[in-house]
C-alpha positions as CSV (number, residue, x, y, z in Angstrom):
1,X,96.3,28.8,7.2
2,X,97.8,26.6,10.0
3,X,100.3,28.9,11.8
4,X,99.0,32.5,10.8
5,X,98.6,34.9,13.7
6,X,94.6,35.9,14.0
7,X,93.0,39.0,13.6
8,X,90.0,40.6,15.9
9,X,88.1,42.8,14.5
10,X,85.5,44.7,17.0
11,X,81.9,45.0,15.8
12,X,79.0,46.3,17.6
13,X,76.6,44.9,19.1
14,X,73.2,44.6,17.5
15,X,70.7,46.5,18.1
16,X,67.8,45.0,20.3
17,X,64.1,46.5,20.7
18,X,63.8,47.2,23.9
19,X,59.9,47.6,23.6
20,X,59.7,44.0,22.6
21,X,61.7,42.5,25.1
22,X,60.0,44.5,27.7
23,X,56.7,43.2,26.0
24,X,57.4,39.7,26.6
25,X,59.3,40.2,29.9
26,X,55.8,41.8,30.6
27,X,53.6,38.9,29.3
28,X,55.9,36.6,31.0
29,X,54.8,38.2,34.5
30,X,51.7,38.9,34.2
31,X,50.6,34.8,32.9
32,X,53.1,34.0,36.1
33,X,51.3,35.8,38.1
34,X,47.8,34.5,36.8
35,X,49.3,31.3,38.1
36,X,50.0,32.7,41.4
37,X,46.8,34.0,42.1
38,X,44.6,30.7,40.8
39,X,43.2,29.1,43.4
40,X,42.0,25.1,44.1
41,X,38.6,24.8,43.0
42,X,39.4,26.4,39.2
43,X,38.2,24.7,36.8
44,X,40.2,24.3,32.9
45,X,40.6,22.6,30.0
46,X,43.4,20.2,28.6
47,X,43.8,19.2,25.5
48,X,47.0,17.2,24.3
49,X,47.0,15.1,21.1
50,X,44.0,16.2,20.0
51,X,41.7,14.9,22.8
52,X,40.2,17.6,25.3
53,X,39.3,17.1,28.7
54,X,37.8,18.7,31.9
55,X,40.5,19.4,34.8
56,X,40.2,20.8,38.2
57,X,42.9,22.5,40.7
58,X,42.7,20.4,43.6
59,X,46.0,21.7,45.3
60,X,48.6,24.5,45.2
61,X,51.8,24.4,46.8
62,X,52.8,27.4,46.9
63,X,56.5,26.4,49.0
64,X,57.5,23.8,45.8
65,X,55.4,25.8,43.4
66,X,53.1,22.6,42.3
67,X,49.9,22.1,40.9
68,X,47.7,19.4,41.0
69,X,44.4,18.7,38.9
70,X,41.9,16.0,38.7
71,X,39.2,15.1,36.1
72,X,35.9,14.9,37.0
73,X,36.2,11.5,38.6
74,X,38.6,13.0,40.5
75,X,41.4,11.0,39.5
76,X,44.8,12.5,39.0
77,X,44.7,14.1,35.7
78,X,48.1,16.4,35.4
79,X,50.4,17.7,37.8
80,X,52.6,20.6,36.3
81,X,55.2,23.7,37.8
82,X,53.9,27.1,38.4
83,X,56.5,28.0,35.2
84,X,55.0,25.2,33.2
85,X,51.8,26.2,33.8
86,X,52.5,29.3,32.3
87,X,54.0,27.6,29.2
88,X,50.5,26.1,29.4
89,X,48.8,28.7,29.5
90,X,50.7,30.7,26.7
91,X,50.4,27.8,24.1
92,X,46.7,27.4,24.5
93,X,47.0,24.0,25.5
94,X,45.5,25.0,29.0
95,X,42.8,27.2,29.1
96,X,40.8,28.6,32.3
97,X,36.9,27.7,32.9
98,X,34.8,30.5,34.8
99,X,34.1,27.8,37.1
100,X,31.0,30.2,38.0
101,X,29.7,28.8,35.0
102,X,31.0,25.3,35.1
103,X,27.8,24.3,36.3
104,X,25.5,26.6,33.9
105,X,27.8,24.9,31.1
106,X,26.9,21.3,32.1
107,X,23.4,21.7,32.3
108,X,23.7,23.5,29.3
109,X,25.2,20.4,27.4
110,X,23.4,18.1,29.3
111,X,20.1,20.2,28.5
112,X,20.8,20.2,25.2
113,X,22.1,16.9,24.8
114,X,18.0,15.6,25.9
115,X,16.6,18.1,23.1
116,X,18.9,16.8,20.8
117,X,18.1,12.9,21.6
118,X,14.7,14.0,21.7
119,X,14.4,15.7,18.2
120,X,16.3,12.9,17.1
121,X,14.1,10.4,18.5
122,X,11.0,12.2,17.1
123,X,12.1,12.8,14.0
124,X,13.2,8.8,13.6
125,X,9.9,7.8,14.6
126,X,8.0,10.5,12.4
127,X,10.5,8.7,10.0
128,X,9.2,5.5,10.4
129,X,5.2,6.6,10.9
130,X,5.9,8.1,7.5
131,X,7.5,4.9,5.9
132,X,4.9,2.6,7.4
133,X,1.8,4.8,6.3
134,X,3.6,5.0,3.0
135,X,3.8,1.0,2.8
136,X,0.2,1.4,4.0
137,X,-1.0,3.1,1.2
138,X,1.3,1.0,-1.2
139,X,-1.1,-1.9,0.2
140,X,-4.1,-0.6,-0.1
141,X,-3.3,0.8,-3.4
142,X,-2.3,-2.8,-4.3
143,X,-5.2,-4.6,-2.8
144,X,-7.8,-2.1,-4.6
145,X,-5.9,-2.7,-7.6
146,X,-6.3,-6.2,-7.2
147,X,-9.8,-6.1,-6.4
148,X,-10.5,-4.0,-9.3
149,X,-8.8,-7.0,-12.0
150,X,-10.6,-9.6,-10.2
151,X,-13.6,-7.6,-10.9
152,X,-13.1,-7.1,-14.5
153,X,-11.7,-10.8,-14.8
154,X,-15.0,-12.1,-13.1
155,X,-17.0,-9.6,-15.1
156,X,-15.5,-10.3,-17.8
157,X,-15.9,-13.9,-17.7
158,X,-19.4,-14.0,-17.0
159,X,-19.9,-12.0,-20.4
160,X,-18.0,-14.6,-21.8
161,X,-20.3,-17.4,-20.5
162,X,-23.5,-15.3,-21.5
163,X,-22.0,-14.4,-25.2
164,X,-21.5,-18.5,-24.8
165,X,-24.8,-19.8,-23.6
166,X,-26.8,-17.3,-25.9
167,X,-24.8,-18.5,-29.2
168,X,-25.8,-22.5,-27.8
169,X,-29.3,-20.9,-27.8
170,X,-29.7,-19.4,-31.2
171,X,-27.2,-22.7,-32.5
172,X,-30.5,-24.8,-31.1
173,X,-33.4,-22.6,-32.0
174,X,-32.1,-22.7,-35.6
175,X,-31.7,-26.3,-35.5
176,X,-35.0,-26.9,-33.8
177,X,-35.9,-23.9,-36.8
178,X,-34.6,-26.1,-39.6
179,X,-36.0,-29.5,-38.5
180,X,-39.7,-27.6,-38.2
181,X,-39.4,-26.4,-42.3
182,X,-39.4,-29.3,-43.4
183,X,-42.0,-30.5,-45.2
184,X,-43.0,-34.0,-43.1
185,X,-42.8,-31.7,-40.1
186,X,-46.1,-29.2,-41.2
187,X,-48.9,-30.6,-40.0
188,X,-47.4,-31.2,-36.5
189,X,-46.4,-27.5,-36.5
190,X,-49.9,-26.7,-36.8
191,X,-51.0,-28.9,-33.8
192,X,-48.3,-27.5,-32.1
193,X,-48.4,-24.2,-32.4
194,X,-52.6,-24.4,-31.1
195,X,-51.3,-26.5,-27.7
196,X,-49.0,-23.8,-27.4
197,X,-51.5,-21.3,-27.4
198,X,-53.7,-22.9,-25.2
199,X,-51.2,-23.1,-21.9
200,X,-51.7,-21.5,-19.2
201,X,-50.1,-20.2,-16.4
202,X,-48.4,-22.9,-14.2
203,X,-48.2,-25.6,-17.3
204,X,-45.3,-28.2,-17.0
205,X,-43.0,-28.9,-19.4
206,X,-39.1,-29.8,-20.2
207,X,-37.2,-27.2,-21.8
208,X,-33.6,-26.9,-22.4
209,X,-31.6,-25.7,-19.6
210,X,-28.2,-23.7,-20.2
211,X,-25.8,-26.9,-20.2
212,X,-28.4,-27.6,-22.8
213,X,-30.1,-30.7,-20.9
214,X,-33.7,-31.0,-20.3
215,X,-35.2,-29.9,-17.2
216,X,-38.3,-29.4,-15.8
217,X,-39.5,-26.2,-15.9
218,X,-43.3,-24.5,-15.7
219,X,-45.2,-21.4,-17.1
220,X,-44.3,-18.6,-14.8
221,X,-45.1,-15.3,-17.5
222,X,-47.1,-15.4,-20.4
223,X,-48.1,-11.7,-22.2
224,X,-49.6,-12.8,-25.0
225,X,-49.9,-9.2,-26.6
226,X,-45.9,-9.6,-26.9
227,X,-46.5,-12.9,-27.5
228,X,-43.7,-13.8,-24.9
229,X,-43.4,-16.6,-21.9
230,X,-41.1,-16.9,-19.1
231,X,-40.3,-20.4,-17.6
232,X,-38.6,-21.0,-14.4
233,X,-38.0,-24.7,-12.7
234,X,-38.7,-25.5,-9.2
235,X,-36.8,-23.4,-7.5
236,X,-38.3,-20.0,-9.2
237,X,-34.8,-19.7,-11.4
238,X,-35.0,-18.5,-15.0
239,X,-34.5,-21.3,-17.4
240,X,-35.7,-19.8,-21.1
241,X,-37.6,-16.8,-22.7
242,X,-39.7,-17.9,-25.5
243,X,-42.4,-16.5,-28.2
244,X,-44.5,-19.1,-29.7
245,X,-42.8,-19.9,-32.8
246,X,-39.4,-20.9,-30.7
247,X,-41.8,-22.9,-28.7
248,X,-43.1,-24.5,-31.1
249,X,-40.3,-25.0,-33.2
250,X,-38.3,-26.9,-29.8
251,X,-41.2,-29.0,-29.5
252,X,-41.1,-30.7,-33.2
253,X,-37.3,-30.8,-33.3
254,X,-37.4,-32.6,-30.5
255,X,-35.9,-30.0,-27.8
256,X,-38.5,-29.6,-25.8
257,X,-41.4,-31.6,-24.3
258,X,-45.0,-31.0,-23.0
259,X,-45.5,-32.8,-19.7
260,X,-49.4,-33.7,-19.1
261,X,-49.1,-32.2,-15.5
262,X,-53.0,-32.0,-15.2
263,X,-56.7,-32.5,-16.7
264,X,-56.7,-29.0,-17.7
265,X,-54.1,-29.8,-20.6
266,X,-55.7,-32.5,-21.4
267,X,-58.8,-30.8,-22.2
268,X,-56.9,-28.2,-24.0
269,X,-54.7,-31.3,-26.0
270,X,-58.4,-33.3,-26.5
271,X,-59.7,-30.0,-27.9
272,X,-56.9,-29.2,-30.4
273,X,-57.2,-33.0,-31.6
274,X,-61.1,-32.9,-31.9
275,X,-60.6,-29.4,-33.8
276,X,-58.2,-30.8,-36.3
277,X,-60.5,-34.0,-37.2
278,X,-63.5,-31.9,-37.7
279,X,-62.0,-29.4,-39.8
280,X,-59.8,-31.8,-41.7
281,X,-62.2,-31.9,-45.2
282,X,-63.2,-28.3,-44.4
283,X,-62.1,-25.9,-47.3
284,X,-59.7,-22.5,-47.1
285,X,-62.4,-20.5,-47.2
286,X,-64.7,-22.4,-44.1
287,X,-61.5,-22.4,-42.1
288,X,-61.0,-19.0,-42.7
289,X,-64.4,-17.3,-43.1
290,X,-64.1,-15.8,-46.5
């Protein structure tokens, strides 16, 4: 192609909206002048990589068409042309404050910035009343619970002990029982059983005591319709129930012991004695009145 004459070829021109342009051309003025007519004192905001920040006109110069804004320390915070500040402007990145209600607006945030540190604050420490009377009841629920199986453990020992000391009871009684049947033992059953009917109230004698030991013990309760007595030792503390038989029984084998405390069972022993010898070649029928 090197060395070939050119061609021109005319084209026209292409077509432009004239609307548009004079749309811009309008928007153009109208932000410029919004830049002529601010005025020191303005308050906007600037944001530029994503941070935002409070600026203030401090000064317009009108001859070098400058503008000058602080923050709110009022430190030097941007310095821009009249024509930048309408590139500003346009793009959003400056935007005007009615600084009428620059004041309203802080109060506003700072207002609202106490009720929200409030509410926040009360709802932390409803929070924590809520998780401490929680842990409260976790406690008491514990410590009732606890109370409640020490309860049934003591409880349930002391039946233990009684379901103990009642089988060494009846283990005794029907030794003592045993040793009483037998055939050497009759005759003393007999003596026995009339001393045992002859005590009274306040008679000393030594009677098992639960660790099965004797101990000195006296005649507290005698019904002799239920044929029952009570004996307690110096201290007024239970030590045994009887009826007569048991009594007696305890007495051969062994597990008991009349103590002569006074001349009142001595009468009653010289009595039983004196009874036996002079009824001792008497007959069934004398004895018994047949």
């Amino acid at each position: 192609m090197s060395g070939m004459e050119l061609e021109y070829v005319d084209s026209d021109p292409i077509p432009v909206d004239e609307e548009v342009f004079n749309q811009a051309t309008s928007l153009s003025r109208i932000l410029l002048r919004r830049v002529n007519d601010l005025e020191p004192g303005h308050w906007f905001t600037f944001e530029e990589d994503d941070v935002c920040i409070r600026i203030k006109l401090v000064l317009k110069l009108t001859d070098v068409k400058q503008l000058l804004f602080t923050n709110r320390n009022g430190m030097k915070a941007l310095q821009k042309s009249f024509d930048e500040m309408v590139y500003f402007l346009s793009s959003g990145a400056v935007k005007p404050l009615n600084h009428e209600d620059v004041f309203s607006s802080a109060y506003a945030n700072y207002f609202n910035g106490i009720v929200k540190s409030f509410d926040e604050r009360a709802k932390r420490a409803a929070d924590e009343e809520q998780e401490a009377e929680k842990e409260r009841e976790e406690q008491e629920a514990a410590k009732a619970k606890a109370i409640t199986e020490a309860k049934a453990l003591a409880e349930a020992k002391e039946e233990a002990e009684r379901i103990r000391l009642e089988e060494e009871k009846e283990a005794r009684l029907e030794r003592a029982r045993l040793e009483a049947n037998k055939e050497e033992n009759i005759n003393r059953v007999k003596e026995l059983t009339l001393v045992v009917h002859g005590l009274n109230i306040g008679a000393w004698l030594k009677l098992p005591s639960n660790e099965g030991v004797l101990e000195e013990c006296k005649l507290a309760v005698k019904l002799a319709a239920a044929d029952k007595m009570i004996f307690v030792n110096g201290t007024e503390v239970k030590i045994g129930e009887y009826n007569t038989e048991q009594l007696v029984q305890l007495l051969v084998a062994g597990e008991a012991e009349i103590q002569e405390a006074g001349v009142e069972f001595e009468d009653i022993l010289a009595q039983v004695v004196t009874k036996l010898w002079v009824d001792r070649n008497k007959s069934y029928d004398d004895l018994t009145g047949s």
